[in-house]
N, C-alpha and C positions, 0 to 999 in steps of 0.2 A: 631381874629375872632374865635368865637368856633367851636368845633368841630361839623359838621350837624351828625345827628341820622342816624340810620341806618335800611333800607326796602328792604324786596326783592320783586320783582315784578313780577307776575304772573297773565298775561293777561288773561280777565276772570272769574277770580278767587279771587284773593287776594292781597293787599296790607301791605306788614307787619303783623300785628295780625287782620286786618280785610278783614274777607272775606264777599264775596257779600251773601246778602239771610241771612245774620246773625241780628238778633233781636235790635231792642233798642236799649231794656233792656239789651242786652248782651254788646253792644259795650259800652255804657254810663257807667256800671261796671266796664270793661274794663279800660276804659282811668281813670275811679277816682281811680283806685288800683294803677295806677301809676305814680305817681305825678312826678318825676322826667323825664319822658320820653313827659308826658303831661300836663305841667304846667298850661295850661289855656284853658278852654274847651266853648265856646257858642253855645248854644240852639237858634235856632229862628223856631218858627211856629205861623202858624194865631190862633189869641186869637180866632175868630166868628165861623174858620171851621177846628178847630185842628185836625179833622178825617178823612179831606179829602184833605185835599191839604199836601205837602211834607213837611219832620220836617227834617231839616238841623242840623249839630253837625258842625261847626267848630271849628279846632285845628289850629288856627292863630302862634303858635311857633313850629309847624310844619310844617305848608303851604303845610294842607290838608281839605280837605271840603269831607262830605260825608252826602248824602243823601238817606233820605226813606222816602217807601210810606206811605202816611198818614192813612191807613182801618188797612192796615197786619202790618205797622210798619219794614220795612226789607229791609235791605242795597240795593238800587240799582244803587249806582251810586260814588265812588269813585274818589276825585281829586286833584292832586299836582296843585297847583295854585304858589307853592315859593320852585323851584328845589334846592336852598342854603340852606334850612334849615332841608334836609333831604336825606341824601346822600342813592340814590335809584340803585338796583342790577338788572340785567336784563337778563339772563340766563348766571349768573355766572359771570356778567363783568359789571365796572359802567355804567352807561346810561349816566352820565357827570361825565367827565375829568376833577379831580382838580386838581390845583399845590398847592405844597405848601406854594409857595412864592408870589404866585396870587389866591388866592381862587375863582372859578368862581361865578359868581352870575345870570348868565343868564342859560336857559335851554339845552338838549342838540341838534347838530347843524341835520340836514336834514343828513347827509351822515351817522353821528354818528346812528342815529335810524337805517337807513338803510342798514348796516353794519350787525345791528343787529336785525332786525326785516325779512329784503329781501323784496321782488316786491310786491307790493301791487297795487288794482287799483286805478283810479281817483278820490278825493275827492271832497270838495265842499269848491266854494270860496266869500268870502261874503264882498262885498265895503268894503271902508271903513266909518266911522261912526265922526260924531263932526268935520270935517274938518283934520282929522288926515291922514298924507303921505300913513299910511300903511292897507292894509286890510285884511285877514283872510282867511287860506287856512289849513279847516282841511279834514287831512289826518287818515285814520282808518285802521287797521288788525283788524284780529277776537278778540274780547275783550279790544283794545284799540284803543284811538283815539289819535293824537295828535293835536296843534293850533299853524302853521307857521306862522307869520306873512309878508305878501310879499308887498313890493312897488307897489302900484296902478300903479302909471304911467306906471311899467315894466308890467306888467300884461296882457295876453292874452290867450284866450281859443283857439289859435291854437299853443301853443309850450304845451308837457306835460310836465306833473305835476314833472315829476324825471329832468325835463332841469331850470325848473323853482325853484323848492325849493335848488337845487344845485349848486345856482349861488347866485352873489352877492345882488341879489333884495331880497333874503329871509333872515329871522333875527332866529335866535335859538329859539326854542317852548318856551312858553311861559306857556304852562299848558300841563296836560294829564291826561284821564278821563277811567276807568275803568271800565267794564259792560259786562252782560250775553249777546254775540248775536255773529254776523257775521262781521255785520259791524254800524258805528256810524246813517246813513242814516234810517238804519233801524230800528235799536232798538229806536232810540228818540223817535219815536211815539209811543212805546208800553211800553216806560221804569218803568214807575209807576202803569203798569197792568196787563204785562205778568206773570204768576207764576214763581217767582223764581226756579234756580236749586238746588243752594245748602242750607240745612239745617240752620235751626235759630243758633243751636250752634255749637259752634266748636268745642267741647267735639264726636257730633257726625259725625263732617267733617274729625276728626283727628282719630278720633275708631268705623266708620261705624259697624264694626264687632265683639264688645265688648256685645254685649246683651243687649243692652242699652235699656232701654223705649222707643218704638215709641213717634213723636211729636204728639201733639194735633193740628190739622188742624183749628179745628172747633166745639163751645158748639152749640149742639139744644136742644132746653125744645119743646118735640112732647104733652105732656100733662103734668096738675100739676102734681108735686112732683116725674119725674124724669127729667136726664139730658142727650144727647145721647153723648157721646164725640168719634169727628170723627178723626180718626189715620191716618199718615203719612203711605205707602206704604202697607206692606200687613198684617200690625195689624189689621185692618178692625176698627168696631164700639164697644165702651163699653161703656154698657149704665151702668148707675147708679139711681137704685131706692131708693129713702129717704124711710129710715127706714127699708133697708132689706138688699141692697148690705152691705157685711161687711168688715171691715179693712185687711182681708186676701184677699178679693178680690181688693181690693183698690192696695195691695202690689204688689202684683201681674200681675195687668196692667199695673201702675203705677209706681213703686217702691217706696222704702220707700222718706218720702218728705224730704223737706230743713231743716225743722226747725219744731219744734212741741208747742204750746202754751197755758196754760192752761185758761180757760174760766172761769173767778169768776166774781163775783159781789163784789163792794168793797164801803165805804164808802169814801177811801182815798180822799184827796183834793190833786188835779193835781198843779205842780210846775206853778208859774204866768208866769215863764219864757217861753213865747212862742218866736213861729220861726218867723222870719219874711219873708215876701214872698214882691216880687216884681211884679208890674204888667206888666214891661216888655215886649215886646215880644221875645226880644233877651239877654240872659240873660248869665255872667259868672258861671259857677259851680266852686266849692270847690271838690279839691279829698279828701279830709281830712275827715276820719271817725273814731270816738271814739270806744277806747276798747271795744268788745264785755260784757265783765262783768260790764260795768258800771250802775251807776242806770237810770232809766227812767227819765227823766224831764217832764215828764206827762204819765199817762194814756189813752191808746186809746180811742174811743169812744165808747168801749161794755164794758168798765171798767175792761179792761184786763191787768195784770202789764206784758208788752211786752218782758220783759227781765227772767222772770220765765219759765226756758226751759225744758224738760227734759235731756240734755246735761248737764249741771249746776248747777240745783235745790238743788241739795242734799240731797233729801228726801229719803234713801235709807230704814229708820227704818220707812214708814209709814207704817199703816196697807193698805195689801194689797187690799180689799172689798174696800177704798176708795179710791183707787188707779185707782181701774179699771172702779170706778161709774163716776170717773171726767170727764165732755167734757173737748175735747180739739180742737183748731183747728191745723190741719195738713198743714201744709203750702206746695204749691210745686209754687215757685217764677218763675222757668222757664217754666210751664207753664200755669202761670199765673190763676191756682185757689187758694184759700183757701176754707179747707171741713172739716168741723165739724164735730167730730166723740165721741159717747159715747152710753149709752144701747139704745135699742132699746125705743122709746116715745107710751104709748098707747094715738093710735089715732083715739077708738071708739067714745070716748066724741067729736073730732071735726071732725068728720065725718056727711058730707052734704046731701043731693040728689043731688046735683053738684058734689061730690067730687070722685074724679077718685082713692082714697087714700085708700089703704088697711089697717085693723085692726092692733093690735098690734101682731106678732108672738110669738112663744116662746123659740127664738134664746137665747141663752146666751152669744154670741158674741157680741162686741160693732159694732155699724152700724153708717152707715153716715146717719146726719139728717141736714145739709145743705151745700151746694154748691154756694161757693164767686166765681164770673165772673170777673176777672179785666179787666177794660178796657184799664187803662194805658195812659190816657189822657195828652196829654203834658199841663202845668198848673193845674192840680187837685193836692191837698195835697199829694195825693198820689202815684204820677209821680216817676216811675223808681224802687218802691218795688217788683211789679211784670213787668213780660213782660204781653202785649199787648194777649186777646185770642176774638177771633171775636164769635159773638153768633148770631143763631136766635130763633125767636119763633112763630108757628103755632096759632093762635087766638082760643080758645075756640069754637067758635062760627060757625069759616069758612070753611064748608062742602064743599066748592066749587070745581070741578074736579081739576082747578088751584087754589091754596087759596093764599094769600097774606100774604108772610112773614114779620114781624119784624124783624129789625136788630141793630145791635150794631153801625154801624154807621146812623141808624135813628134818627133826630133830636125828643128829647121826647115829648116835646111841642107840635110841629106839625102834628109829623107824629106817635108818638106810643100811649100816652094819648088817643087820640081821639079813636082808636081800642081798646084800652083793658077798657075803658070806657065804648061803644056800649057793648064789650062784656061781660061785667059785670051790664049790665043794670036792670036786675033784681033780682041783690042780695040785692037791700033795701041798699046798702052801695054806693053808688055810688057818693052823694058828700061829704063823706069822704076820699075815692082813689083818686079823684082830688086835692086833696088840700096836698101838700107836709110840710112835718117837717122840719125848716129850722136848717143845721148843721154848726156849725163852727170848723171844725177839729184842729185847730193850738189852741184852746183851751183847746183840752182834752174833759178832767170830765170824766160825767158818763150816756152818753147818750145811756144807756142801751137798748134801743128798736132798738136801729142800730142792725143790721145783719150782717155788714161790718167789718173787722176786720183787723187794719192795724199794722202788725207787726213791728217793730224796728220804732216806732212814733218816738224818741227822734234823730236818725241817718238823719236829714235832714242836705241840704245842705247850706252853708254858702254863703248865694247868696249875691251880693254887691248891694244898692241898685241904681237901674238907672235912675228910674224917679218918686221918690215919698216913701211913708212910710206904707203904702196897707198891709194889713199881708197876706194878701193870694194873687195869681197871677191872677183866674179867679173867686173867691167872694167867700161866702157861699154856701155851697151845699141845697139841697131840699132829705128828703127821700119819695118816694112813694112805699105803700104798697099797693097792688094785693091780688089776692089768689093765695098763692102760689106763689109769686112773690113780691121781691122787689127792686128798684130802686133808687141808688144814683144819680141825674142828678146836674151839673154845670149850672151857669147860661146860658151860652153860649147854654144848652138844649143838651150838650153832656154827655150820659151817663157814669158813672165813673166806676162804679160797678153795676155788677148785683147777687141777690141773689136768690136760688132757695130754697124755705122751706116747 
């Protein structure tokens, strides 16, 4: 038998390299950086309501399951489902006893926990189910819960629970489940709603006190052409106006990004070789990702060669005045925008009686002049480059004392079309805003009018196919263009990206 891996356990908190409140995007990186530890990873979320119901990761050669909520995207629920395949540490000491001449395969036993856990109160015990002898008796301390299983027949809600799980009618846990709260009873009702405690990353669970970036909570677009981004604790609000905030401000708040990319136009013809996508709902992932310097196998869809960095480029003898002319975009993957930054646009010529937009200044700094929204949609082409940032936006229109927001997990069809529709009723454009551009990302090209910009296109994953030969998971995208706004939507009518221009 091999040797089980090895977690320490920290109720509450954390399970090996995952802790609760932690992103995705972060844990989905996580496990494909390490192939050896995480051989085979599945995704399962609903194709109709990928935003709102929970996106599951299981690590079936781990015999762990972890779950987030479907809006924020962030761990809430941590679980050993198979105690042999991962030899788990519990303040200092196994939680199951193996030999070496017997390797156990079952969980550990009621006395074992209790040993090390101490008195707890009464849990909850539930029949049993399918004609099966035994029924379910879970037990919780603050942050964990465990699943005894105990003989019906022996069963009685006048012996407790420490007479009953310590005797021979009870069978060694069977699973244990990790989460923010007091106890199991309580938290299940709130488990997919309460705010998380601990941070998305783990960068700033491990170096709260390093100066780090505050997180980004939350994008609001309060009027065209800027964006407010709302901060984790006492960063407060930074707002960003298109065409004036400048990349020393950006730095600033922000810090410098991930990755940085240049914005050309190209006539190049994109490699045939596309990716194949599965439609799936439950899908294996590949940790396997190619050299950073390798070439593109296509072009993204702003006709951006994804792989031209300034890390890499080598352009060290260009002249400088071209240098500084180029847009670029600025990538920050964790949290989840992409921001176009280069000189300042004069924006007298598209200047409205609508337009809230101020002229061109006479900055001679490069300025941002748009803001990529990821959504982060499990099944979009573009699942897992960025993490997940939730956005809303204020209607044009809606004076109301309460006005009715838009939001990112708004279905577009339904619920955001029809308002920014009304609201745009008298711009003489209105069934052109209706009518979406149909995108097919796993082709490439040069679908230049995108706004959308997805970095490292060629770095997808190596999906096995499960039911069919589909290149994409949830179809072709639609782009809709606003004023001052534009929207990649999924079939399914969940938005993918938002852009602010």
């Amino acid at each position: 038998m091999a040797t089980a891996k090895f977690a320490v356990v920290f109720p509450g908190h954390s399970l090996g390299p995952f802790a609760l409140g932690a992103s995705l995007h972060e844990v989905i990186t996580q496990v494909k950086e390490d192939k050896g530890q995480f051989p085979v990873i599945n995704l399962h979320y609903s194709q109709a309501e990928p935003l709102t119901t929970p996106v599951i990761v299981s690590l079936p050669e781990d015999g762990l399951r972890l779950q987030f909520d479907g809006p924020d995207q962030r761990l809430r629920l941590i679980e050993v489902l198979d105690f042999s395949k991962t030899r788990l540490q519990l303040n200092s000491s196994d939680l199951v006893k193996m030999h070496e001449d017997s390797p156990s395969a079952s969980g550990p036993g009621f006395k074992r926990v209790y040993s090390q856990m101490g008195p707890s109160y009464p849990g909850e015990y539930s029949p049993p189910k399918d004609r099966s002898r035994y029924g379910t008796y879970v037990l919780s301390w603050l942050g964990v819960a465990f699943n005894f299983p105990i003989l019906h027949s022996e069963w009685s809600d006048k012996n407790d629970h420490v007479f009953l799980l310590g005797s021979h009618a009870a069978l060694p846990a069977t699973s244990m489940a990790l989460f923010e709260g007091r106890n199991w009873p309580e938290v299940r009702r709130v488990l997919f709603v309460k705010r998380p405690v601990g941070p998305r990353s783990s960068v700033l669970a491990n170096r709260p006190k390093d100066g780090l970036p505050a997180e980004i909570e939350h994008a609001h677009i309060p009027a065209e052409g800027s964006v407010e981004l709302l901060r984790h604790g006492p960063a407060g609000i930074f707002t960003i106006t298109l065409n004036e905030t400048t990349i020393q401000d950006l730095i600033t708040e922000l810090g410098p990004p991930d990755a940085t990319h240049k914005r050309e136009e190209r006539d190049a013809t994109p490699d045939q070789n596309s990716h194949r996508r599965t439609g799936s709902t439950s899908r294996p992932m590949s940790n396997g990702r190619p050299h950073p310097g390798s070439q593109p196998s296509s072009y993204s869809s702003t006709g951006t060669d994804t792989f031209e960095t300034d890390f890499d480029a080598g352009d060290t003898e260009e002249d400088a005045s071209d240098r500084a002319s180029r847009h670029r975009f600025w990538c920050y993957f964790s949290h989840g925008l992409d921001i176009l930054v280069g000189p300042p646009e004069d924006t007298a010529a598209k200047t409205t009686e609508h337009s809230t937009r101020t002229p061109l200044g006479t900055s001679p700094h490069s300025v941002l002049l748009k803001v990529v929204i990821h959504g982060n949609v499990p099944g979009s082409y573009a699942f897992n480059r960025h993490r997940r940032l939730r956005w809303s936006i204020s209607p044009s229109n809606d004076s109301s004392p309460s006005p009715t927001y838009l939001t990112s997990e708004h279905n577009f069809e339904h619920d955001i079309k029809p308002v920014l529709l009304s609201a745009h009723a008298n711009s003489g454009a209105e069934s052109e805003m209706g009518r979406g551009k149909v995108v097919n990302r796993s082709w490439g090209g040069d679908s230049s009018e995108s706004s959308f910009y997805l970095p490292d296109a060629e770095e997808e994953e190596n999906v096995e196919d499960a039911g069919g030969s589909s290149e994409q998971w949830l179809g072709n995208t639609k782009l809709y263009a606003f004023r001052g706004l534009t929207f990649e939507v999924l079939e399914n009518g969940a938005v993918g990206a938002l852009t602010v221009c």
